[in-house]
C-alpha positions in Angstrom: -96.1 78.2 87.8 -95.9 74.6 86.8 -92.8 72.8 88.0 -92.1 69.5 86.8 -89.3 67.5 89.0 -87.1 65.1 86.1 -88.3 61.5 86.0 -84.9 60.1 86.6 -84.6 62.3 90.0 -88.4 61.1 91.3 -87.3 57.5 90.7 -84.1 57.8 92.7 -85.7 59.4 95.8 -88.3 56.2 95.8 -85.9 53.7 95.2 -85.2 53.4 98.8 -88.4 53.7 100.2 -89.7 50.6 97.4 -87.0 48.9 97.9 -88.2 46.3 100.3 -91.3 44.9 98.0 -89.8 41.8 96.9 -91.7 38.5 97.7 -91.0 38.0 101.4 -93.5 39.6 104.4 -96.6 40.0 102.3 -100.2 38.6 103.8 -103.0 37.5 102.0 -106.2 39.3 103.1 -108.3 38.7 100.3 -109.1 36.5 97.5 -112.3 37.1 95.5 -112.7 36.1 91.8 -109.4 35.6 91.1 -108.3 38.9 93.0 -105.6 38.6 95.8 -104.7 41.3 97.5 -102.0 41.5 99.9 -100.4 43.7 102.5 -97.4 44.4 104.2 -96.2 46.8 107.0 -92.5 48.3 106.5 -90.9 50.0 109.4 -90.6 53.4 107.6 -94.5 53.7 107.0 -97.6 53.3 109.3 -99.3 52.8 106.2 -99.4 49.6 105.2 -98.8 48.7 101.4 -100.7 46.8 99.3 -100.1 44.3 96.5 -102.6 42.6 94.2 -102.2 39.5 92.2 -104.7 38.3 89.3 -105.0 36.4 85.9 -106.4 38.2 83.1 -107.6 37.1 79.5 -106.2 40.1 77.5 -102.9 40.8 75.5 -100.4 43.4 76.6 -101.3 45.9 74.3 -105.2 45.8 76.0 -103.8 46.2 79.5 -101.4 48.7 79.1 -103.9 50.8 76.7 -106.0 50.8 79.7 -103.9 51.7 82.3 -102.6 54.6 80.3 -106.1 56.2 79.1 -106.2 57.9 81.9 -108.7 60.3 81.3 -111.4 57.1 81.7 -110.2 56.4 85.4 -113.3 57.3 87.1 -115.0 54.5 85.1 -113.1 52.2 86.9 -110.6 52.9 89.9 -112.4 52.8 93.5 -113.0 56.3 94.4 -111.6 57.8 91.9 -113.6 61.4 91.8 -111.6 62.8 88.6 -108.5 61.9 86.7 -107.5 64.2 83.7 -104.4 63.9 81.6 -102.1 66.5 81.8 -99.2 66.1 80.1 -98.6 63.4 76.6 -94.0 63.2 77.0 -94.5 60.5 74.4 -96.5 57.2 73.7 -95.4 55.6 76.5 -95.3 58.1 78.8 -97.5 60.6 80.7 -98.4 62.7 83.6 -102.0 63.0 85.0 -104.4 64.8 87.9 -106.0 62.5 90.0 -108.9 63.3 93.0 -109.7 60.4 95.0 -112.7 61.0 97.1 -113.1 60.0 100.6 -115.9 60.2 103.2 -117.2 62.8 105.0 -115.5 64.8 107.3 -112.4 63.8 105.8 -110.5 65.7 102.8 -110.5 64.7 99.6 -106.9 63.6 98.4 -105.2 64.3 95.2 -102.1 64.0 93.5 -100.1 63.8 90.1 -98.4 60.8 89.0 -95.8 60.2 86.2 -96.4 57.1 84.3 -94.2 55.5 82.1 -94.4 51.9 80.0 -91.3 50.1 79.5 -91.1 46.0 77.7 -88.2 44.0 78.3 -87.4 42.6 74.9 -86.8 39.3 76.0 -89.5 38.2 78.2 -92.2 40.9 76.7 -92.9 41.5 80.1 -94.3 45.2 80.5 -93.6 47.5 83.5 -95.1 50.7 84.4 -94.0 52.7 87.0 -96.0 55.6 88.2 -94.6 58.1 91.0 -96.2 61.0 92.6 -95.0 64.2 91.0 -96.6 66.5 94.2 -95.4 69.9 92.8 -96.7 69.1 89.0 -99.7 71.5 89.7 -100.2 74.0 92.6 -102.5 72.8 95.8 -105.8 72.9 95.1 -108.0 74.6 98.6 -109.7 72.0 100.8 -108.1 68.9 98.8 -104.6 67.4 100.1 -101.7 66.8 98.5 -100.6 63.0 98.3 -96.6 63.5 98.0 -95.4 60.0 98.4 -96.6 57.5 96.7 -95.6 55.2 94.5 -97.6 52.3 92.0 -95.8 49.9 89.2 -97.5 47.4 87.2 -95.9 44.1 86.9 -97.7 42.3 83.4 -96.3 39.1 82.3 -97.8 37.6 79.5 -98.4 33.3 79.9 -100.3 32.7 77.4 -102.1 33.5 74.0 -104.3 36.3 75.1 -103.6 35.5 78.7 -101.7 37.6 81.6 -100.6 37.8 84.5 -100.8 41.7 86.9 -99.3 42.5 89.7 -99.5 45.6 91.4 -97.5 47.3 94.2 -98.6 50.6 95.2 -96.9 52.4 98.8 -98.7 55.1 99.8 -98.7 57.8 102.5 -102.4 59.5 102.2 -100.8 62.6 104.3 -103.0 65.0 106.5 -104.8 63.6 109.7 -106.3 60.8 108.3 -105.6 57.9 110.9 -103.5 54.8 109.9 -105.7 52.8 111.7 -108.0 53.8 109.3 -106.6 53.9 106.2 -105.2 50.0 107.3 -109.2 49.0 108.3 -110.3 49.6 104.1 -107.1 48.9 102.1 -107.9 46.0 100.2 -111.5 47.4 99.5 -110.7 49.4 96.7 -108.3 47.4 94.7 -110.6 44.7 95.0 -113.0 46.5 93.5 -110.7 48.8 91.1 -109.2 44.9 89.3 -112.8 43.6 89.3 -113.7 46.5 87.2 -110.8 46.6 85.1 -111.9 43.0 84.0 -115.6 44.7 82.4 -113.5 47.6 81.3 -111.7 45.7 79.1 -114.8 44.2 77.3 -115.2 47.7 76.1 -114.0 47.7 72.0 -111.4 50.0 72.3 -109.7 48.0 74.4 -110.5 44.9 73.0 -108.9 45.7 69.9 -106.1 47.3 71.5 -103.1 47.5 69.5 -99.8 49.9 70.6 -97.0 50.7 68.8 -94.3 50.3 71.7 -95.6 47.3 72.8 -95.0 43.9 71.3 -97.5 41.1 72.0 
């Protein structure tokens, strides 16, 4: 039976372990096109976060119409094997499958997020926050279970058509896949995953991008 865990309650259990982004500690590792990606080790995790920093000629309403179509992530997230929509709570807010594929021997991972857009009125600047949901949908055989993880968008708009991303994700892959590892190839796929968004956004559905809860 589905069991779905009340947004405010999956924010509160991650606002300790997220608490230490902030600006301070982060290392660049890459720069490529625009694309910097950062990481950062926090005593809590032998995983080591990520955070990715990039211009981007679009408005709001084309990012954020992206981020939420969901159902077109393989076309553009690193790895990204399928990624299904599960549940529409309103406009602005959603809860989808994801299966992230990884190399032979190791397991395939998945997990469900809850995403959800919010603008401040002021600055326009659009947040999304997206938490791992793990008991959303039971455990699939042979695939594990991400159940912590946790990704926000950061867009600021600075100019006509003209943004600004940044994203955070933390991330605990589980099973036996070796931090070591996982640390080696961390900036590989958001390199890749922002230089696809860019093309993806060519596409006319999202060049014409206009959303109801979002103010350009």
């Amino acid at each position: 039976m589905r069991r779905k865990t009340p947004f405010f309650v999956i924010t509160l259990l991650f606002s300790c372990w997220i608490g230490g982004y902030g600006q301070e500690g982060w290392e660049l590792k890459t720069e490529n096109n625009g694309i910097k990606v950062y990481t950062k080790t926090f005593s809590d995790s032998k995983f080591k976060a990520i955070r990715v920093d990039l211009d981007v000629r679009a408005t709001l309403s084309q990012i954020v119409a992206l981020l939420m179509d969901v159902n077109e992530g393989t076309q553009w997230v690193y790895a990204t094997k399928t990624s299904v929509l599960l549940k529409q709570i309103s406009p602005n807010e959603l809860v989808y499958y994801s299966e992230v594929r990884l190399p032979w021997p190791m397991a395939n991972r998945d997990f469900i997020a809850q995403l959800k857009a919010t603008q401040d009125s002021k600055t326009k600047v659009v947040t999304i926050d997206g938490p791992v949901v793990p008991d959303y949908v039971p455990v699939k055989d042979g695939i594990v279970r991400v159940t912590r993880s946790m990704g926000q968008w950061i867009i600021t708009p600075v100019g006509p058509r003209h943004v600004h991303l940044k994203y955070t994700l933390r991330t605990d892959p589980g099973g036996d896949l070796p931090a070591w590892l996982f640390n080696l190839f961390v900036t590989k796929g958001p390199s890749e995953s922002f230089k696809n968004l860019q093309t993806e956004l060519k596409k006319p559905v999202y060049e014409h991008a206009r959303l109801s809860y979002i103010e350009d």
